[in-house]
Backbone as a ProteinNet text record, in pm:
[ID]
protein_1_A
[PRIMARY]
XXXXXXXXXXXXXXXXXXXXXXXXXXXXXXXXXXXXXXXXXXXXXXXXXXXXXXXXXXXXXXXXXXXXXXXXXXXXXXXXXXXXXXXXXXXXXXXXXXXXXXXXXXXXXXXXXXXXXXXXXXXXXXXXXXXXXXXXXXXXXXXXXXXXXXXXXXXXXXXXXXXXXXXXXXXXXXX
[TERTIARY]
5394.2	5296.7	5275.8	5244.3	5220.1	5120.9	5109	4988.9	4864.7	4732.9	4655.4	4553.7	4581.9	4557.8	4692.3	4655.7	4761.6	4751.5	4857.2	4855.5	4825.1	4692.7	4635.8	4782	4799.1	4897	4828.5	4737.3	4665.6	4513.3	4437.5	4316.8	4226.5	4125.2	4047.8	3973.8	3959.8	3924.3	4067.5	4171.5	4274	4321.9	4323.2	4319.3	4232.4	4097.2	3959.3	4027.2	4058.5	4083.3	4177	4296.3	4413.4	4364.1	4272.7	4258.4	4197.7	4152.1	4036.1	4107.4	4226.6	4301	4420.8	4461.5	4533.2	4432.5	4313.1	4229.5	4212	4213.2	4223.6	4380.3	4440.5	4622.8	4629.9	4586.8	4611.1	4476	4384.4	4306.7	4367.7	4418.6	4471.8	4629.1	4653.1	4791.4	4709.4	4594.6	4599.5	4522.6	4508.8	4389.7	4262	4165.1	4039.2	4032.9	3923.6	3840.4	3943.4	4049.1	4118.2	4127.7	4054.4	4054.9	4193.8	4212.4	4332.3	4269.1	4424.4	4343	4457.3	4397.8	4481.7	4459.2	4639.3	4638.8	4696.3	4590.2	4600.1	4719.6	4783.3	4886.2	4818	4793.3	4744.6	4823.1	4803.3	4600.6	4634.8	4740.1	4690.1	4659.2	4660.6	4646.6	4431.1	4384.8	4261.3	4173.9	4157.5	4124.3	4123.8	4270.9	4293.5	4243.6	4285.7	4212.5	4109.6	3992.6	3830.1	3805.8	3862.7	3817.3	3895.1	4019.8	4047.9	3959.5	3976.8	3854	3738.5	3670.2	3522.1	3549.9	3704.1	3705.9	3701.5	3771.7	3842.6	3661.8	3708.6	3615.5	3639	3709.2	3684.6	3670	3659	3650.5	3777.2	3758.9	3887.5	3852	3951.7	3938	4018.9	4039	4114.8	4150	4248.6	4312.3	4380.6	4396.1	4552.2	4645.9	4684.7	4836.1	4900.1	4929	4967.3	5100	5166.9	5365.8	5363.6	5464	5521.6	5667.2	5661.5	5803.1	5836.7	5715.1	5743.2	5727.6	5645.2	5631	5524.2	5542.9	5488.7	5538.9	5668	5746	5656.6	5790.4	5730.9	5893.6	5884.2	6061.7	6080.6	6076.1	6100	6176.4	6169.2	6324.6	6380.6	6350.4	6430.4	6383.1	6329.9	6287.2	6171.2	6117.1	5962.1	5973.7	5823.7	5742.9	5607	5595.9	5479.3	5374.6	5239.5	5169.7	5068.6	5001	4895.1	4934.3	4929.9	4952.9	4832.4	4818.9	4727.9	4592.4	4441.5	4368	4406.9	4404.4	4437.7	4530.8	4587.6	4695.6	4687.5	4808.3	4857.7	4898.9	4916.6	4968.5	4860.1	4968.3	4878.3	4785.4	4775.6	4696.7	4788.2	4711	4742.4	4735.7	4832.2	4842.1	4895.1	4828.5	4839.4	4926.6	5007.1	5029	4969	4860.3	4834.2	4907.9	4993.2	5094	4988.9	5003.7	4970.3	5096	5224	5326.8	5467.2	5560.4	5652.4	5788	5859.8	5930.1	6074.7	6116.8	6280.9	6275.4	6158.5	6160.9	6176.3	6237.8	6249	6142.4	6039.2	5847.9	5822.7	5882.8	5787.3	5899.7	6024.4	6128.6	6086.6	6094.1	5999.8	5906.4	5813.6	5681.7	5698.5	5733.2	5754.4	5811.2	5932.7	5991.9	5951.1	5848.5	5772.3	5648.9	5623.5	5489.6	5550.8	5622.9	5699.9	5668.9	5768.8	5801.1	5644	5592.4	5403	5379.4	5445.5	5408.6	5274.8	5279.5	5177.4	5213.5	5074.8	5088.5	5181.1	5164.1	5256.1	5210.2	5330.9	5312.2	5351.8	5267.8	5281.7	5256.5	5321.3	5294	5214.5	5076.7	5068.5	5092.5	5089.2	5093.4	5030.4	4935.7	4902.6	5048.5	5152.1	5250.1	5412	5476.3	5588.5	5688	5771.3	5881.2	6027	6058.6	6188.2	6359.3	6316.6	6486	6431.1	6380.4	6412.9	6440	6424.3	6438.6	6592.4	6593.3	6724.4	6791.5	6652.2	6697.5	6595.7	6654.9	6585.7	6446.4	6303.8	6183.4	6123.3	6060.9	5994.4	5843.8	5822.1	5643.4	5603.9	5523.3	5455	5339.2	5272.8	5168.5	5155.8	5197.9	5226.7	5113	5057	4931.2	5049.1	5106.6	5158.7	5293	5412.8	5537.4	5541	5627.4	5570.2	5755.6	5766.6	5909.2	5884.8	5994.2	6043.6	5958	5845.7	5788.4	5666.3	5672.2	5586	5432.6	5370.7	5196.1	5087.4	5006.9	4891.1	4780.9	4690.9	4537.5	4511.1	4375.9	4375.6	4433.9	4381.6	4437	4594.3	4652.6	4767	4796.2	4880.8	4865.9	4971.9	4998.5	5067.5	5053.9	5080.5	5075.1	4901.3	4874.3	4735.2	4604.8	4653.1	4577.1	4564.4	4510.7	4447	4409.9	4401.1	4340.5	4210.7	4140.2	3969	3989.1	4116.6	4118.5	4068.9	3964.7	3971.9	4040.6	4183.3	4253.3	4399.2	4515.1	4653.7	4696.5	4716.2	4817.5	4950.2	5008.1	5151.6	5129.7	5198	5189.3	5290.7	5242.9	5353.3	5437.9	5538	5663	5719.8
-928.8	-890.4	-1006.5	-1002.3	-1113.6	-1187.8	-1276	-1352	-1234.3	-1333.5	-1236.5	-1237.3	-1364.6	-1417	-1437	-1292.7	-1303.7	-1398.4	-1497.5	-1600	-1542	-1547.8	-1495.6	-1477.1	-1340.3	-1386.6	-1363.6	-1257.2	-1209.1	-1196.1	-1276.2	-1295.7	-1147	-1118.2	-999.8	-1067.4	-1149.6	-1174.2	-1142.5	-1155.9	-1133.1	-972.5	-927.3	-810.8	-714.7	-752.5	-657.8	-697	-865.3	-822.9	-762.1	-748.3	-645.3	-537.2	-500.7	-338.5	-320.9	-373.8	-381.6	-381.7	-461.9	-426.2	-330.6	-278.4	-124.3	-44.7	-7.3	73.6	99.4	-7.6	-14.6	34.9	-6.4	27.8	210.1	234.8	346.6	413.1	427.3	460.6	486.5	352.7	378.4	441.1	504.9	513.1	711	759.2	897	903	1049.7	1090	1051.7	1026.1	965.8	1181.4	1150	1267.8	1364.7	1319.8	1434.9	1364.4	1456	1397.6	1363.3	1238.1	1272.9	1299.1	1337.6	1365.7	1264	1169.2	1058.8	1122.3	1138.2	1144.3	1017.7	1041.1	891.2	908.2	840.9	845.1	799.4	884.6	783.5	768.4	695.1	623.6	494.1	417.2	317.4	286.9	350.9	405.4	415.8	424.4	469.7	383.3	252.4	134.5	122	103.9	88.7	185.7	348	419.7	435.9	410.9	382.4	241	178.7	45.3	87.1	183.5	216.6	299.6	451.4	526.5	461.6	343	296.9	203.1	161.7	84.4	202.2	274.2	351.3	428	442	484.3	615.3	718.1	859	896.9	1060.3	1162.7	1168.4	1182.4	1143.8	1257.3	1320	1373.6	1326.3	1349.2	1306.4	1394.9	1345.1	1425.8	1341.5	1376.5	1326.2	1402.8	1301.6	1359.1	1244.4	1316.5	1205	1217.3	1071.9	1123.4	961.2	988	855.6	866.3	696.6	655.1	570.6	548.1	374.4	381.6	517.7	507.6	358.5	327	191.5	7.5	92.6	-52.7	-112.2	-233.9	-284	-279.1	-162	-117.5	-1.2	54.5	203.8	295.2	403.9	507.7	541.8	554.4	621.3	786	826.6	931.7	991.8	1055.2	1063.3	1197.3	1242.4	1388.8	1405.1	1506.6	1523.8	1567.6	1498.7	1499.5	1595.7	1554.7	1623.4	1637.1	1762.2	1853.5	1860.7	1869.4	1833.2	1962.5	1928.9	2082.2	2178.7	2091.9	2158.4	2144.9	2256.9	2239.4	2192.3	2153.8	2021.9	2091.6	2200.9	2286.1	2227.6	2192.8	2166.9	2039.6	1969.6	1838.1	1697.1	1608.9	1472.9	1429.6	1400.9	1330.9	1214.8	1109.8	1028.6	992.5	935.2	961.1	795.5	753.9	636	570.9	448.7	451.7	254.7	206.1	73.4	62.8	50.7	-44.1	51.9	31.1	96.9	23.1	10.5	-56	-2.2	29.5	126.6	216.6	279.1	393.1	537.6	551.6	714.9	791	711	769.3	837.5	779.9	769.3	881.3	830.6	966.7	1096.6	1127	1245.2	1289	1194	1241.4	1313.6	1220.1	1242.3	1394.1	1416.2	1583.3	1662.3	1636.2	1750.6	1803.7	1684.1	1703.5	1767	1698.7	1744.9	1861.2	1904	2076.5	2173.8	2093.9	2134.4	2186.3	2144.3	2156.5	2093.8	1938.8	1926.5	1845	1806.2	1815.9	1714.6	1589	1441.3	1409.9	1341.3	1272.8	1121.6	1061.2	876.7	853.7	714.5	658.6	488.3	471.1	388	332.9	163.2	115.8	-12.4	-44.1	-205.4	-283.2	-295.7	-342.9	-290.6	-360.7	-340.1	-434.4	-390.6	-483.1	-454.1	-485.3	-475.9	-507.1	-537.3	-607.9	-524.6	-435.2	-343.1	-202.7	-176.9	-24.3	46.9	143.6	221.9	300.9	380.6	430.1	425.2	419	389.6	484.3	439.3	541.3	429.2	572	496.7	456.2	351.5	352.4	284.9	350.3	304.5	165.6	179.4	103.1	15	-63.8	-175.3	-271.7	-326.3	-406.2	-549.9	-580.2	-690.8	-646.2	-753.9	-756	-888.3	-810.4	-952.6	-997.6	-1037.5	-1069.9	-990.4	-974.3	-904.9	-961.5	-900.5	-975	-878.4	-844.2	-756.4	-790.6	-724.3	-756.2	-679.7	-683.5	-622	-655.9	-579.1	-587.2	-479.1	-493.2	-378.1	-244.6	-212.1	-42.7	-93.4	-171.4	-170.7	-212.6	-191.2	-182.1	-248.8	-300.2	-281.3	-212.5	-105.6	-11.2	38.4	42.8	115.7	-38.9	-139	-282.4	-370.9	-396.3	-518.5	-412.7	-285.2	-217.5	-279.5	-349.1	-385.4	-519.9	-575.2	-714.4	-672.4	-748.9	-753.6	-816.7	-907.9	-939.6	-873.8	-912.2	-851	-991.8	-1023.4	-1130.9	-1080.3	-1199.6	-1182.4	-1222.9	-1138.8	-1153	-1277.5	-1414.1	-1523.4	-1445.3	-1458.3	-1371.9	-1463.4
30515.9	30616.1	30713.4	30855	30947.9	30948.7	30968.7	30998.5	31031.9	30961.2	30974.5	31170.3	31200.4	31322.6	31411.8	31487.6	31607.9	31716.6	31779.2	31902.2	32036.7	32116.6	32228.9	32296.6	32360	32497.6	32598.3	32616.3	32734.8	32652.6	32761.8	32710.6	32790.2	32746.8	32783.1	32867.3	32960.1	33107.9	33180.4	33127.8	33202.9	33262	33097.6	33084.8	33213.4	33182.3	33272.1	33426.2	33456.5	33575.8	33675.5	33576.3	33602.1	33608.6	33511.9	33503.2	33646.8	33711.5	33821.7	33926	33923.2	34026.7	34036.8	33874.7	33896.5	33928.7	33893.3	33925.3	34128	34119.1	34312.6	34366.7	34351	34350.9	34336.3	34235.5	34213.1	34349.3	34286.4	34408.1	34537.8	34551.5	34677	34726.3	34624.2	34633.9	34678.5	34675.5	34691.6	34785.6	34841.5	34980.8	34923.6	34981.4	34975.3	34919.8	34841.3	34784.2	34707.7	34672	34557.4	34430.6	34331.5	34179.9	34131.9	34020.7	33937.4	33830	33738	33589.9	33524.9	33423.9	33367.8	33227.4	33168.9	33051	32966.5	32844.7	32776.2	32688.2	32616.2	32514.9	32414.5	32320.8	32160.7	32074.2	31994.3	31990.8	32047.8	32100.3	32174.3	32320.2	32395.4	32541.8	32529.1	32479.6	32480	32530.5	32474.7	32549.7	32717.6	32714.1	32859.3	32893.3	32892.3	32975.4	33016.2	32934	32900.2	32997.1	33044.1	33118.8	33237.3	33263	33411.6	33440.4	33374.3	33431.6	33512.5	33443.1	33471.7	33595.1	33655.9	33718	33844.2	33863.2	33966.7	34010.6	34214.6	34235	34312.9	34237.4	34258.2	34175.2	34186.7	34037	33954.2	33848.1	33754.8	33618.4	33626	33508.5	33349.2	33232.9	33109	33043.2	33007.2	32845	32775	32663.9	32562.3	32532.6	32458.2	32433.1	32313.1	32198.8	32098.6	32015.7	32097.1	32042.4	31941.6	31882	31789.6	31767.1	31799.5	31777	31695.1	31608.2	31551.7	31363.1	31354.4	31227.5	31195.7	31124.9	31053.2	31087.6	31134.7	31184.9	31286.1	31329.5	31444.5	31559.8	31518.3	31601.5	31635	31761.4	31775.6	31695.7	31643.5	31541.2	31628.7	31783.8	31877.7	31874.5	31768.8	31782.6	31770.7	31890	31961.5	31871.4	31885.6	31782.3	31883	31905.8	31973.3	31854.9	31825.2	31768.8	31802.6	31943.4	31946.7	32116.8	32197.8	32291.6	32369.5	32526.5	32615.4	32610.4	32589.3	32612	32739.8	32852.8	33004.5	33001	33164	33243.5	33353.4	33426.6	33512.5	33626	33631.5	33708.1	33871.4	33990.9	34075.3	34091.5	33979.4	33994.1	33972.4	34003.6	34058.1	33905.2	33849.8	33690.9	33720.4	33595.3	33562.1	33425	33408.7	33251.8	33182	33123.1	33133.2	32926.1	32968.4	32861	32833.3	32682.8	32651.5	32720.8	32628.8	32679.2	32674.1	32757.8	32779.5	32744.1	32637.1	32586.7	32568.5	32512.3	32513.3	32654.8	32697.6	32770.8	32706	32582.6	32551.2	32541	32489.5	32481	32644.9	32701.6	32857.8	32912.7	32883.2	32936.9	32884.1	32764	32689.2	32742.3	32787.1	32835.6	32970.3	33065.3	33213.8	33200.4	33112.2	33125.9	33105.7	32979.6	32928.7	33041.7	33110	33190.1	33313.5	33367.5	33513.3	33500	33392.6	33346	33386	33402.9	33379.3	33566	33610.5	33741.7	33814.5	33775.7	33886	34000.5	34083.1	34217.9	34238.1	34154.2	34159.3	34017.4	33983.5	33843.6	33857.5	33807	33792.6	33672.2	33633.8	33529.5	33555.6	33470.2	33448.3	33345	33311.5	33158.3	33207.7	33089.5	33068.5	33020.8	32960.2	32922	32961.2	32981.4	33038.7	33002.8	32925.8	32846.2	32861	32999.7	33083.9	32980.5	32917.5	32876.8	32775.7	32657.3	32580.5	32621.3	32727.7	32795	32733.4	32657.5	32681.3	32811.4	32854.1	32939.6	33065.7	33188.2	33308.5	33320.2	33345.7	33355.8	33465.4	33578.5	33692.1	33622.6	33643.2	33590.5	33744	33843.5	33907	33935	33808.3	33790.6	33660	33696.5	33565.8	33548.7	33459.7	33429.2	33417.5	33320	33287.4	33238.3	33319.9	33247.2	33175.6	33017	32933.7	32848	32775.3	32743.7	32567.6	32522.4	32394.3	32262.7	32218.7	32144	32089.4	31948.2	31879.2	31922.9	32007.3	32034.3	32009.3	31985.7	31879	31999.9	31931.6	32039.2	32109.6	32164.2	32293.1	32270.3	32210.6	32139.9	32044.1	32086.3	32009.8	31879.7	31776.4	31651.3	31561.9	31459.3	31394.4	31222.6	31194.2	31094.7	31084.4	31195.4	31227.8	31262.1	31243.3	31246.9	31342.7	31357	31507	31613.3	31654	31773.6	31828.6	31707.8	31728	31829.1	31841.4	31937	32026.6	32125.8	32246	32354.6	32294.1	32345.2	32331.4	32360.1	32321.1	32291.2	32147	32074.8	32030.8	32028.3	31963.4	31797.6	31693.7	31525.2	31507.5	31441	31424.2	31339.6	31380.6	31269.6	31120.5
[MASK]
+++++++++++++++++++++++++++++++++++++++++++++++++++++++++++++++++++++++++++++++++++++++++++++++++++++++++++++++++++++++++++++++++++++++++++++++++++++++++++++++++++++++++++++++

């Protein structure tokens, strides 16, 4: 098992003030007065979403949506499962798909198709994390919080075998 004290990488002043400025980014990326609706990915997406929502200053609506790729590891299987399926439809609205970290890409490829398929008005992806050199396959993410280098990180909704979500920071586990 890892260390029980993960090494800070991104401190939660860092964190809040990114979120503060995707929250503006995105904002501004739509017409003044049309809602989006941001769907979260769980269970580690929840955090972040809960501190963008509160940043952003239009109407915003939510949902989830809960897929897994990791099992217990700290290594993707490559193969996504949709867990838990959105209450609404997308049909026509401004979605968000809001992701912790986007790492291989197959989670986010999965997602993007299934939703597209949904018909709404525009689909984007945000993520607090973005880990470029593990990607399998190419996925646009619009709105990136932090690109970080190849390295198992915990905190901030994120987990390893259901543990550390309660950080208010995102550490790396000494291996």
């Amino acid at each position: 098992m890892p260390d029980s004290s993960p090494t800070v990488l991104l401190s939660t002043a860092d964190i809040q003030a990114r979120i503060a400025a995707l929250a503006a980014e995105i904002s501004a990326g739509y017409p003044a007065g049309e809602d989006l609706h941001l769907v979260a990915i769980l269970k580690g997406a929840f955090l972040f979403l809960g501190d963008l929502i509160r940043a952003m200053d239009r109407p915003v609506t939510i949902d989830f949506m809960a897929v897994s790729s990791y099992a217990k590891g700290t290594t993707s299987s490559g193969e996504v499962r949709m867990i838990k399926d959105l209450d609404s439809g997308l049909e026509g609205r401004n979605v968000i798909i809001v992701e912790d970290i986007v790492d291989t890409g197959l989670t986010l490829a999965y997602l993007q198709e299934i939703l597209h398929a949904r018909s709404p008005k525009t689909l984007r992806t945000a993520c607090l994390l973005s880990k470029p050199s593990r990607r399998k396959v190419e996925v646009k993410v619009e709105y990136v919080g932090f690109t970080i280098e190849d390295r198992f990180v915990v905190g901030y909704g994120l987990d390893y075998a259901e543990r550390y979500r309660n950080l208010p920071y995102i550490g790396v586990l000494n291996e």
